[in-house]
DRENZAMI-283345 format. One record per residue (C-alpha): x, y, z; residue number from 0. Coordinates in steps of 0.1 Angstrom, whole numbers, plus 5000, padded with zeros to 4 digits. Example, Ala and Ser with C-alpha at 12.3 -4.5 7.8 and 13.67 -1.06 7.14 Angstrom:
BEGIN
   px   py   pz resi
 5123 4955 5078    0
 5137 4989 5071    1
This chain:
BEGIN
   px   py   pz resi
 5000 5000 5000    0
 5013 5036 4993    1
 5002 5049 5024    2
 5007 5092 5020    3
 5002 5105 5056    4
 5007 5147 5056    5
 4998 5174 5086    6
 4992 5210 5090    7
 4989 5234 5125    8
 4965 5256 5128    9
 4969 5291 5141   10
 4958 5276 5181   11
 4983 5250 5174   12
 4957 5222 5168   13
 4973 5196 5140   14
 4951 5184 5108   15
 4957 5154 5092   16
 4952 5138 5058   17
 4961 5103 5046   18
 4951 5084 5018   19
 4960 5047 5006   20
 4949 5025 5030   21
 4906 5026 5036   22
 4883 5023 5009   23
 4908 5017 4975   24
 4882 5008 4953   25
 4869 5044 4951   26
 4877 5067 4932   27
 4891 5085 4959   28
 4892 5083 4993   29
 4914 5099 5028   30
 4910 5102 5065   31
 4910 5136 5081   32
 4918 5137 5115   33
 4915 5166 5142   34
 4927 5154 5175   35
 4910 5119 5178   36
 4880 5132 5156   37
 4885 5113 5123   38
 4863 5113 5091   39
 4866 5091 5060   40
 4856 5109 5028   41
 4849 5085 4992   42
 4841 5099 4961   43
 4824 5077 4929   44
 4816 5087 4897   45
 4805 5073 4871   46
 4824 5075 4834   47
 4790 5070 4817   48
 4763 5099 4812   49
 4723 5094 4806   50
 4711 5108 4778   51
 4693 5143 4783   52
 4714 5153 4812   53
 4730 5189 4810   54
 4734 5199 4849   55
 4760 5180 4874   56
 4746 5151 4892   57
 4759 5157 4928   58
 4754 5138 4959   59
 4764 5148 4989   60
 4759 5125 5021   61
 4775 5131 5058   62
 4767 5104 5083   63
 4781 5107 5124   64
 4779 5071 5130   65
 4766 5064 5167   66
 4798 5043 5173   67
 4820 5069 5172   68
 4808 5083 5204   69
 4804 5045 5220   70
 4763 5047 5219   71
 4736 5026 5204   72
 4709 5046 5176   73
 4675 5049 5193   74
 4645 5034 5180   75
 4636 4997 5173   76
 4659 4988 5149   77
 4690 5004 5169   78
 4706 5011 5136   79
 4714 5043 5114   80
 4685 5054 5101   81
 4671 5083 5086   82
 4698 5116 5087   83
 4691 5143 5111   84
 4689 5176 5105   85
 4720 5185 5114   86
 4735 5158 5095   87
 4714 5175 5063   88
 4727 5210 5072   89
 4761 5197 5069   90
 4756 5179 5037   91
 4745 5213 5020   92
 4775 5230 5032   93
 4797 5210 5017   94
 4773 5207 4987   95
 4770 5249 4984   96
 4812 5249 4985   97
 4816 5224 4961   98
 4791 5224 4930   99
 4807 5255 4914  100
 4839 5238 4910  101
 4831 5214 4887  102
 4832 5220 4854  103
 4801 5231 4834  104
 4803 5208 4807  105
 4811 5177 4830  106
 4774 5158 4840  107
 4789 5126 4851  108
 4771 5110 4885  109
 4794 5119 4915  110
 4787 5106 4952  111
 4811 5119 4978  112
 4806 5102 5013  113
 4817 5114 5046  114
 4812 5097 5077  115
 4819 5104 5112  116
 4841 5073 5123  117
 4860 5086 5157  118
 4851 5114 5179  119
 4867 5129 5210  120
 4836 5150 5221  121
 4856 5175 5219  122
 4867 5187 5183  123
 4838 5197 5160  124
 4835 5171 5127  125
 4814 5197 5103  126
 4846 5223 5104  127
 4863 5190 5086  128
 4839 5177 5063  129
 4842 5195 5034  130
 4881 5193 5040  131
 4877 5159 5037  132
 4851 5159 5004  133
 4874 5181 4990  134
 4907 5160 4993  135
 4886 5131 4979  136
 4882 5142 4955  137
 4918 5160 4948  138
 4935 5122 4953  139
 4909 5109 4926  140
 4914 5114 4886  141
 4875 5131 4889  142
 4876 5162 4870  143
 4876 5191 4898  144
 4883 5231 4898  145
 4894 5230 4936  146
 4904 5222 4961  147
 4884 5239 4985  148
 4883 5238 5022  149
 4861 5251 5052  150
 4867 5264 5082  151
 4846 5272 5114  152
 4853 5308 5128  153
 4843 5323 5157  154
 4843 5359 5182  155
 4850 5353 5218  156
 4857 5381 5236  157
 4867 5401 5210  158
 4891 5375 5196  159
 4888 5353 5164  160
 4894 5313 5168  161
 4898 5288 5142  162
 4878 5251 5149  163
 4873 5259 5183  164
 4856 5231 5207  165
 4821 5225 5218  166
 4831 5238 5252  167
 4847 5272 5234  168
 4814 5277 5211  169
 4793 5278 5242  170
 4812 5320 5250  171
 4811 5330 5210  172
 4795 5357 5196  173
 4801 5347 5160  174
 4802 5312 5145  175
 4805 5308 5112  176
 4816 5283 5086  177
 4835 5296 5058  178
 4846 5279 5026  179
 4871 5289 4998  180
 4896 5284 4971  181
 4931 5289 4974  182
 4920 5325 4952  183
 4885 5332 4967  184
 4854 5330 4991  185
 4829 5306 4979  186
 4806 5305 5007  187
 4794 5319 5042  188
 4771 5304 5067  189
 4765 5314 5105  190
 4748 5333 5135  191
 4760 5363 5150  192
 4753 5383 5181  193
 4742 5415 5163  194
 4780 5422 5149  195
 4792 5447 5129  196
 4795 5442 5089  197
 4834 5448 5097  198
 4837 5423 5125  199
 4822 5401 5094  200
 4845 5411 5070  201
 4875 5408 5089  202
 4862 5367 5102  203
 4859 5360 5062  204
 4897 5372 5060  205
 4910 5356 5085  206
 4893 5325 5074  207
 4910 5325 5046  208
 4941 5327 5052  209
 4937 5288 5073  210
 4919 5282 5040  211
 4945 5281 5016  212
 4973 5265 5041  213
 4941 5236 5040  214
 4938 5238 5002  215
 4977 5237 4996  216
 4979 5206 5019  217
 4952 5192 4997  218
 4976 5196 4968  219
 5007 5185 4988  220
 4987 5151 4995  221
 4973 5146 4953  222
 5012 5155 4943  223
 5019 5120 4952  224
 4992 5103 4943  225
 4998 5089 4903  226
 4958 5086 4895  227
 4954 5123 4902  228
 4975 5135 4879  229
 4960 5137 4853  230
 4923 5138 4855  231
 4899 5116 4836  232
 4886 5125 4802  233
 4854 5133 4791  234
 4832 5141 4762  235
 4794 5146 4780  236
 4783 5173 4758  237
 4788 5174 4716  238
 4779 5210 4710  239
 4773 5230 4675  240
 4787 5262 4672  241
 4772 5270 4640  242
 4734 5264 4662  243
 4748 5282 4690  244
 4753 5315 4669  245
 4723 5314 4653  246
 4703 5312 4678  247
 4724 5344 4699  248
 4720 5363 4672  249
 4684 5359 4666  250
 4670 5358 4703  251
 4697 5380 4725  252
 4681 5414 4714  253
 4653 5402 4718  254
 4658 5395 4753  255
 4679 5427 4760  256
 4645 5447 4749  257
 4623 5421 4772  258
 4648 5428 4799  259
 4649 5464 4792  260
 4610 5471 4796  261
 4612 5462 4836  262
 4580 5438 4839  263
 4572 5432 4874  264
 4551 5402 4867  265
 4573 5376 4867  266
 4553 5350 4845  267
 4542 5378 4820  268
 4580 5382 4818  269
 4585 5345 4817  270
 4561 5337 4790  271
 4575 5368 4770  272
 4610 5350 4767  273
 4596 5318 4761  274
 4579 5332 4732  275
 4613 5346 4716  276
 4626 5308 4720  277
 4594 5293 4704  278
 4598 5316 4677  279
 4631 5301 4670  280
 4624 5266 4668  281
 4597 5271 4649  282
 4624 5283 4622  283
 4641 5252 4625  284
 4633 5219 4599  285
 4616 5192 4616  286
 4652 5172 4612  287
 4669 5197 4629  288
 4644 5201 4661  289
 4648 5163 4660  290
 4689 5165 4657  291
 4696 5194 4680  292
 4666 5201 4699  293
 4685 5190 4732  294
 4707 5223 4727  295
 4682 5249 4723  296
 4669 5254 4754  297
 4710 5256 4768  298
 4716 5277 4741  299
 4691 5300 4740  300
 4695 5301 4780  301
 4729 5313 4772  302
 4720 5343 4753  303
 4693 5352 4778  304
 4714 5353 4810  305
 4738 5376 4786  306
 4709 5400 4779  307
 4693 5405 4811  308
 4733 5407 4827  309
 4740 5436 4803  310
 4709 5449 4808  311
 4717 5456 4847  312
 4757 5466 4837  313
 4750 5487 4808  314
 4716 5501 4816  315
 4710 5498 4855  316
 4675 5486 4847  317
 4666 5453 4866  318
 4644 5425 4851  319
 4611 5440 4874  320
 4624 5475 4864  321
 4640 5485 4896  322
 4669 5504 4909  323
 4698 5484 4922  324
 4695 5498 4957  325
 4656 5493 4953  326
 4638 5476 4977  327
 4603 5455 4960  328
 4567 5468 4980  329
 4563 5455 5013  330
 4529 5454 5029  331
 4524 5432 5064  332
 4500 5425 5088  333
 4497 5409 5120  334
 4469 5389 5143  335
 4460 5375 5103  336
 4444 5342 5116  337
 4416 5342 5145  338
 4407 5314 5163  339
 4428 5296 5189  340
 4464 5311 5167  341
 4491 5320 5199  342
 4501 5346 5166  343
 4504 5351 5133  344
 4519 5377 5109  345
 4518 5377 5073  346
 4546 5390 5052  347
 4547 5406 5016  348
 4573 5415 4996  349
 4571 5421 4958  350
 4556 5385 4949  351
 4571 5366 4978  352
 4548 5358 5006  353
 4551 5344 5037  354
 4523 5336 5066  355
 4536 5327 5096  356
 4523 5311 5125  357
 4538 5313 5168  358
 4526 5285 5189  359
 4536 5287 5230  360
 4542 5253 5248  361
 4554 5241 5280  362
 4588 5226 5287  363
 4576 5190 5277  364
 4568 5205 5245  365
 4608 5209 5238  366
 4624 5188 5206  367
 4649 5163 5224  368
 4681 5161 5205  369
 4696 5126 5203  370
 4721 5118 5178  371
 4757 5108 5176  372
 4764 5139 5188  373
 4737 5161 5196  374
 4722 5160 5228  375
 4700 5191 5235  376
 4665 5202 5246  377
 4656 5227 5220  378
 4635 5257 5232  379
 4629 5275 5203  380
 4620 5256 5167  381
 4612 5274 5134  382
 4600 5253 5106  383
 4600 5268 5066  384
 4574 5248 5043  385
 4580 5254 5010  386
 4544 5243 4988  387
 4544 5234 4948  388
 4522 5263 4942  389
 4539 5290 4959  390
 4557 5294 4921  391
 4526 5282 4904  392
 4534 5244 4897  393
 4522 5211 4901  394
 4545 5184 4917  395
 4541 5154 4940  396
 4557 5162 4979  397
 4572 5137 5000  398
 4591 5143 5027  399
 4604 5175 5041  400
 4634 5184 5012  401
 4668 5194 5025  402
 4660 5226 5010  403
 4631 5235 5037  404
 4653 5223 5064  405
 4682 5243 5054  406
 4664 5280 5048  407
 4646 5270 5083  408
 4671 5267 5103  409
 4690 5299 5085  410
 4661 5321 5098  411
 4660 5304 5133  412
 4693 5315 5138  413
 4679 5349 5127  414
 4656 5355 5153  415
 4674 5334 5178  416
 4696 5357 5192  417
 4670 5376 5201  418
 4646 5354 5221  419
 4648 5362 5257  420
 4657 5333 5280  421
 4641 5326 5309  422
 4627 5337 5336  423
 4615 5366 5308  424
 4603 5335 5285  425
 4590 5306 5297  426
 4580 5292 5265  427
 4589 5265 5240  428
 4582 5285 5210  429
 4574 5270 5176  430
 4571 5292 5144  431
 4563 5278 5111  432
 4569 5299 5079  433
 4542 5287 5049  434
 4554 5304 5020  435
 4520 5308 4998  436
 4540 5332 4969  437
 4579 5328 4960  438
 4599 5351 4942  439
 4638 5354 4954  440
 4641 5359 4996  441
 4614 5333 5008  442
 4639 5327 5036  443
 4640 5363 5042  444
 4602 5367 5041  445
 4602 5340 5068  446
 4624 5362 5091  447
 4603 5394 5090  448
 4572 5375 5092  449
 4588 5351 5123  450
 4594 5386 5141  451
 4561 5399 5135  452
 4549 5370 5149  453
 4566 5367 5174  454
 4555 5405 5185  455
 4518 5395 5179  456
 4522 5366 5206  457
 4538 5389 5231  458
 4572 5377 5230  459
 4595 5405 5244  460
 4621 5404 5216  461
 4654 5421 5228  462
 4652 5438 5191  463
 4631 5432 5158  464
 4651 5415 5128  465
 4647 5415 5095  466
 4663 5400 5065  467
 4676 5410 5027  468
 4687 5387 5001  469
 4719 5407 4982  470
 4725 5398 4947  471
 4755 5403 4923  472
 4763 5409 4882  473
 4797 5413 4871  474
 4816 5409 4839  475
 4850 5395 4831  476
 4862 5436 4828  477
 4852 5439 4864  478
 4818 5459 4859  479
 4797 5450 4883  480
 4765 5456 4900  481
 4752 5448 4938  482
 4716 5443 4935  483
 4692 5448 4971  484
 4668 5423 4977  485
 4669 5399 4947  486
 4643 5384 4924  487
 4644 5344 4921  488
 4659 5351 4884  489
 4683 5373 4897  490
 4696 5349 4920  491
 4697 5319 4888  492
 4716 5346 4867  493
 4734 5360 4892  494
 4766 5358 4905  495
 4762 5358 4944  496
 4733 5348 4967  497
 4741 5367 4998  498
 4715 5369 5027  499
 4719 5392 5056  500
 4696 5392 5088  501
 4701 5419 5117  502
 4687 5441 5142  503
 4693 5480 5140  504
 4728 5470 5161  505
 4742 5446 5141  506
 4739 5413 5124  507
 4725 5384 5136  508
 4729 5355 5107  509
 4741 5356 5071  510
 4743 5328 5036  511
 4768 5337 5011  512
 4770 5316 4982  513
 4796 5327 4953  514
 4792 5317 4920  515
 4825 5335 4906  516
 4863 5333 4912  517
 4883 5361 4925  518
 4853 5382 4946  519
 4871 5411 4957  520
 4866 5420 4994  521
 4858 5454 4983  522
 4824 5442 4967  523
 4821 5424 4995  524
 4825 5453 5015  525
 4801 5471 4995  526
 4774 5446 4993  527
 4772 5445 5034  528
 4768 5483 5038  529
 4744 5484 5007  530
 4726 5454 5025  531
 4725 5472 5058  532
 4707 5502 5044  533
 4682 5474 5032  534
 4679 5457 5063  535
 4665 5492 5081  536
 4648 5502 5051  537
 4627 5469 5056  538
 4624 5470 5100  539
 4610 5505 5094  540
 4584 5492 5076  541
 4579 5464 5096  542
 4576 5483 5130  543
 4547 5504 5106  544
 4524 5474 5110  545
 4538 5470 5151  546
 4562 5490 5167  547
 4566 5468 5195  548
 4556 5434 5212  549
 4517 5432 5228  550
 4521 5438 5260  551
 4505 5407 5271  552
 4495 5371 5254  553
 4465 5361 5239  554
 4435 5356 5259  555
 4436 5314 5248  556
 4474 5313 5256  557
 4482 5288 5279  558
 4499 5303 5311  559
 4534 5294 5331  560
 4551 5299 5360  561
 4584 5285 5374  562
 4585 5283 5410  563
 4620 5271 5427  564
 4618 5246 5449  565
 4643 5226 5474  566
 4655 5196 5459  567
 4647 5172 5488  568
 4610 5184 5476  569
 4609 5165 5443  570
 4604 5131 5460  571
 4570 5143 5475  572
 4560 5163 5446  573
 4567 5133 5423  574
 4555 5112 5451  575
 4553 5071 5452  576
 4553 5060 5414  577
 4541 5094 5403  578
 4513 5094 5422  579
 4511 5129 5433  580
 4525 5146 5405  581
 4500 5126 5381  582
 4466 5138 5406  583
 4480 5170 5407  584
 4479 5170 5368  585
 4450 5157 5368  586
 4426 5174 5394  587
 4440 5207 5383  588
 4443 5203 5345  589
 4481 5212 5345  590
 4513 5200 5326  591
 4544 5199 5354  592
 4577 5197 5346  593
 4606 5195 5371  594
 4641 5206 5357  595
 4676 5192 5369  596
 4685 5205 5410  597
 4715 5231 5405  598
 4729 5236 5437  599
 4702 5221 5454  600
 4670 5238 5440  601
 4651 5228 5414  602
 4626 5244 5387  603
 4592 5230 5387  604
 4575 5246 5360  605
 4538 5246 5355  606
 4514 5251 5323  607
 4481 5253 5326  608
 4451 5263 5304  609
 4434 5277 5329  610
 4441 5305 5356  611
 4421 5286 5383  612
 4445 5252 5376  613
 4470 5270 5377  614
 4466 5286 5415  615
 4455 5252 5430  616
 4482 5235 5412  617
 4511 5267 5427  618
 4494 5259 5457  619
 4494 5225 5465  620
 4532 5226 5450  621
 4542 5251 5474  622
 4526 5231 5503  623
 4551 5204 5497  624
 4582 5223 5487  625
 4575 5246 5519  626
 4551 5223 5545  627
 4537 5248 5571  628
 4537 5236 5607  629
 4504 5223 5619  630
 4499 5244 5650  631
 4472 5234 5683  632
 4441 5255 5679  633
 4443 5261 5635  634
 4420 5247 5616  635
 4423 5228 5586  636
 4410 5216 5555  637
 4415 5178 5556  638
 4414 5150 5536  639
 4400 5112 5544  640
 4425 5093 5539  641
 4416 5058 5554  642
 4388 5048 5579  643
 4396 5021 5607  644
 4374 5014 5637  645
 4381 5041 5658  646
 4379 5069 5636  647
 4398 5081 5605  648
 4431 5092 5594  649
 4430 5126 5576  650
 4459 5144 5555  651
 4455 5182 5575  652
 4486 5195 5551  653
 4507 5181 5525  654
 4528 5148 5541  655
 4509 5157 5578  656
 4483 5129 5586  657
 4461 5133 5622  658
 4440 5111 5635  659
 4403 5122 5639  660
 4389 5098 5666  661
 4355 5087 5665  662
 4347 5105 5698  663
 4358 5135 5679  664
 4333 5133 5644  665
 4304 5146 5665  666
 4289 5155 5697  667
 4265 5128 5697  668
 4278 5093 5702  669
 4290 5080 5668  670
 4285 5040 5663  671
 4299 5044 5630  672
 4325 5062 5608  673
 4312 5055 5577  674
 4281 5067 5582  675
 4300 5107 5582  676
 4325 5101 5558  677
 4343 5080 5531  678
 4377 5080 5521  679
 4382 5112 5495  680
 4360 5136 5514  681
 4374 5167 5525  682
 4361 5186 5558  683
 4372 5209 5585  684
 4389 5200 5613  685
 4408 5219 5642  686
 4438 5208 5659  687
 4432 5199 5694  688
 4469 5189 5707  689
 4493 5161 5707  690
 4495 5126 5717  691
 4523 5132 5750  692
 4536 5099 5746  693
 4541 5101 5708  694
 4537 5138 5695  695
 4511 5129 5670  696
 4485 5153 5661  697
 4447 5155 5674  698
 4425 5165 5658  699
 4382 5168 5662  700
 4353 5178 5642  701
 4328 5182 5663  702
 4351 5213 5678  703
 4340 5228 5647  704
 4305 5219 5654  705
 4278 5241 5673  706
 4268 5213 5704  707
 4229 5209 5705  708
 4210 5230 5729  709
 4208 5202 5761  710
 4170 5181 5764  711
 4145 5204 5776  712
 4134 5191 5816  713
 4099 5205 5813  714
């Protein structure tokens, strides 16, 4: 085996490995990337044969943490692998985003790169590594390939930047963010922020980069001595004619420039207006020919119409829905949209991109429990994006929930998250879910303006609104370019950047950068952050138009909650024998309890109820048990019949305090019977008499309570 083993240091002095040669030969390509005792195994396939009719890459992505790695069995049944989690998904696109562009336009072969989590020290994070590891793969395989590229995680603790930090060190940042590149150029951004500056940004991305290319020159280090690398496989997936290609530019790409040119706001007027230029065209072409070359019209004429509408915005400053570059589409909102038994709602409109979005409150046992390879958490706060066929007019078949909805989800939860207010100031488990009914560019931005609107409308106390823009970019091989605000969905496909931003009027809270050209200079960059921030307010003032600030209470039909602290000896006797207790509590009061983890020896019982009359009896009888009051001689009590012997009956007088009512004590007149006053489960008054001498129990009488009759009249 030609084992090749080589290692960098990163900036904290942390080592990275790569070796290929000895797992997984029969791929194409395959290395081990290690990180402290964190080690991934990357493969990459592809196939040398293309179907017929294919003219876009064929790309899977898959990144597995297998549960062995950490030394624990998969839940479920089957205790295997299943299904991938979210986070599992989230990864796979960010390795996805980073490496598509880099493969060459004309090459449609099927390519499967693999990466699986097969050691971790709990310590090191693996999705900093993964795309490292994709990358290198594929650099050690004869696959053609523009890179390499590598990621790297980047985060602010107090005030300081640090590359791949730990899981313990992430839990202080105010930045984390995953950054991939070239050894020439950014190619993609991804994180959560806690309201930063637009230069604290800028200057992460830089720093990045420079750990970047010492990742992507160790990638090359690695392929210099591997012999299938070098070269890379040849390919013939596309037979073009040039002599069709002309004709076609030269009779549609004027056409387009004028469609481009009048500014049409509709987008399927302007959609069926191009289509109409390309129909025109093949109906000049022979029958033989449409049957020859018909494939290559649609790319062709594609071609000429990302030119047009491109020089359009260059040469004219005219965008496709006739705005200015800086222009921000209509925007109309409202809130409390949906009546009924909503927690809050807020729809969203912007240009033709609609979102209506939905808060729900819940209790602590309403949390999403984490349990992976990795992950273990309690999530609080959960925002889920659906994404609907006819939100762009078409008619398709929906399974399950596509890695795109997960992915633009969780980008606006981390939008908003940094401004939900922990507890004791929230109590909730909050849910929002984002149904986008129109799409046209920013859906994901829609989703944060309408989660924060929502959110308002519940009566969340957000520490500051947040909205989101979408940032576009156009530029020529000159280096003309254009920064275009809040982009249209066919911006964004003939576009050279996809760059969301979401902040707060102090700074930002989460951004997605994806680059479709090499060589972005950090000037635009720079430019298309403070153009973006000018968008950003531009859209919160119009926002806080519709509601300036959060209810100042909750919904009538919102289900209450209070946390009450209690001592941790208490828990026993509030779960009581089996659950007893707890459960009756529930129960009789029509409450949901949950009791958290005792940190330094108190614990939070929290306690949601639907109704403010459960909820006092339930506060009640939990504070009777956390904090007993002392039965005093001459009090009375509310008791409870507990059990009924021969010579009276026990009753519980307080929470874990049983007396003994004795039968000479039930009434004034002599009493042959318990049972004929009481049963177990009643509840009746009773007073406190004294104590037993000999044992200290409680006395206790009813008939003390009792008027005694007037005596037998002796007339």
């Amino acid at each position: 085996m030609n084992i090749i083993n080589k290692k960098i240091n990163l900036p904290n002095g942390k080592e990275i490995s790569i070796e290929t040669g000895k797992l997984a030969k029969q791929a194409d390509g395959s290395v081990v990337v290690r990180m402290g005792d964190t080690m991934l195994l990357a493969t990459v396939v592809a196939n040398v044969d293309v179907k017929d009719g294919v003219d876009f890459m064929p790309l899977t992505v898959d990144y597995r943490e297998k549960f062995a790695s950490t030394g624990k069995f998969p839940g479920g049944f089957l205790k295997r692998e299943a299904r991938p989690s979210d986070e599992e998904i989230l990864t796979m696109r960010l390795v996805d985003r980073a490496l598509r562009p880099l493969f060459p336009d004309d090459y449609h072969a099927d390519t499967q790169v693999m990466i699986q989590l097969m050691s971790s020290d709990k310590e090191n994070m693996p999705d900093a590594l993964a795309c490292l590891a994709a990358s290198a793969c594929l650099a050690v395989s004869d696959i053609p390939f523009d890179g390499p590229v590598s990621e790297v995680r980047i985060v602010l603790i107090d005030g300081a930047f640090l590359i791949n930090p730990t899981f313990e060190e992430m839990k202080n940042a105010d930045m984390d963010l995953i950054i991939a590149g070239t050894m020439d150029s950014i190619v993609m951004v991804e994180g959560e922020m806690n309201e930063v500056s637009e230069n604290e940004m800028l200057e992460a991305i830089k720093q990045a980069h420079v750990v970047i290319k010492e990742q992507c020159q160790l990638q090359l280090d690695v392929a210099s001595e591997v012999a299938k690398a070098n070269p890379k496989r040849e390919y013939t997936h596309e037979i073009h004619n040039e002599e069709l290609r002309k004709n076609i530019y030269d009779f549609s790409y004027q056409r387009c420039y004028d469609i481009a040119k009048q500014g049409i706001a509709d987008k399927h007027k302007r959609a069926e207006m191009f289509v109409a230029v390309k129909e025109e065209f093949k109906a000049s072409m022979s029958d033989e020919e449409a049957s020859e070359f018909g494939f290559l019209v649609g790319q062709y004429f594609k071609a000429a119409q990302k030119e047009a509408v491109r020089r359009v915005v260059l040469d004219e400053q005219i965008r496709l829905d006739g705005r200015k570059t800086t222009e921000i589409r209509p925007i109309s909102s409202e809130v409390g949209y949906l009546p009924g038994f909503v927690h809050g709602s807020a729809l969203f409109t912007r240009g033709e991109t609609q979102s209506l979005t939905t808060l729900t409150l819940g209790s602590s046992l309403d949390v999403q429990r984490k349990d992976g390879a990795l992950a273990e958490d309690d999530l609080d706060f959960l925002l889920h994006y659906n994404f609907p066929p006819f939100s762009t007019g078409e008619a398709r078949m929906r399974f399950s929930v596509s890695r795109r909805e997960i992915g633009h989800g969780n980008l606006a939860l981390r939008a908003l998250k940094p401004m939900i207010p922990g507890k004791p100031e929230n109590p909730y488990t909050i849910r929002l879910v984002s149904e986008i009914l129109e799409s046209n560019g920013s859906s994901s931005m829609a989703t944060v303006c309408a989660g924060t609107l929502a959110l308002m409308d519940g009566g969340i106390k957000l520490k500051r609104p947040v909205s989101g823009i979408a940032m576009g970019l156009i530029q020529d091989q000159a280096g003309k370019y254009a920064v275009l605000s809040d982009i249209l969905g066919d911006e964004d496909h003939l576009g050279d950047m996809d760059f969301k931003v979401t902040g707060s009027e102090k700074g930002i809270t989460a951004c997605q950068m994806d680059i479709k050209v090499n060589g972005l200079d950090y000037k635009v960059l720079e430019e298309a952050l403070s153009q973006a921030k000018a968008g950003r307010i531009h859209i919160l003032e119009e926002m806080m138009k519709t509601l300036p600030e959060p209810r100042k209470d909750f919904k009538a039909h919102v289900p209450r909650i209070e946390n009450i602290s209690v001592p941790e000896e208490a828990i026993g006797g509030i779960i009581g024998k089996g659950g007893e207790t707890i459960q009756t509590i529930q129960s009789e009061t029509k409450t949901s309890i949950g009791i958290g983890d005792a940190v330094d020896g108190m614990a939070n019982v929290e306690i949601f109820a639907e109704e403010k009359e459960g909820m006092v009896e339930a506060l009640r009888r939990i504070n009777l048990i956390a904090y007993p009051p002392v039965a005093e001689v001459g009090e009375t009590y509310q008791g409870k019949v507990k059990n009924i012997v021969a010579f009276g009956a026990f009753l519980e007088i307080l929470p874990g305090t049983d007396a003994l009512l004795h039968i000479s004590e039930i009434d004034h007149k002599r009493v042959e019977k318990v049972e004929e006053y009481m049963k177990p489960g009643d509840v009746m008054d009773v007073k406190v008499i004294g104590r037993d001498p000999k044992n200290g129990k409680l006395k206790i009488s009813r008939k003390a309570l009792i008027e005694k009759p007037a005596a037998p009249s002796q007339e």
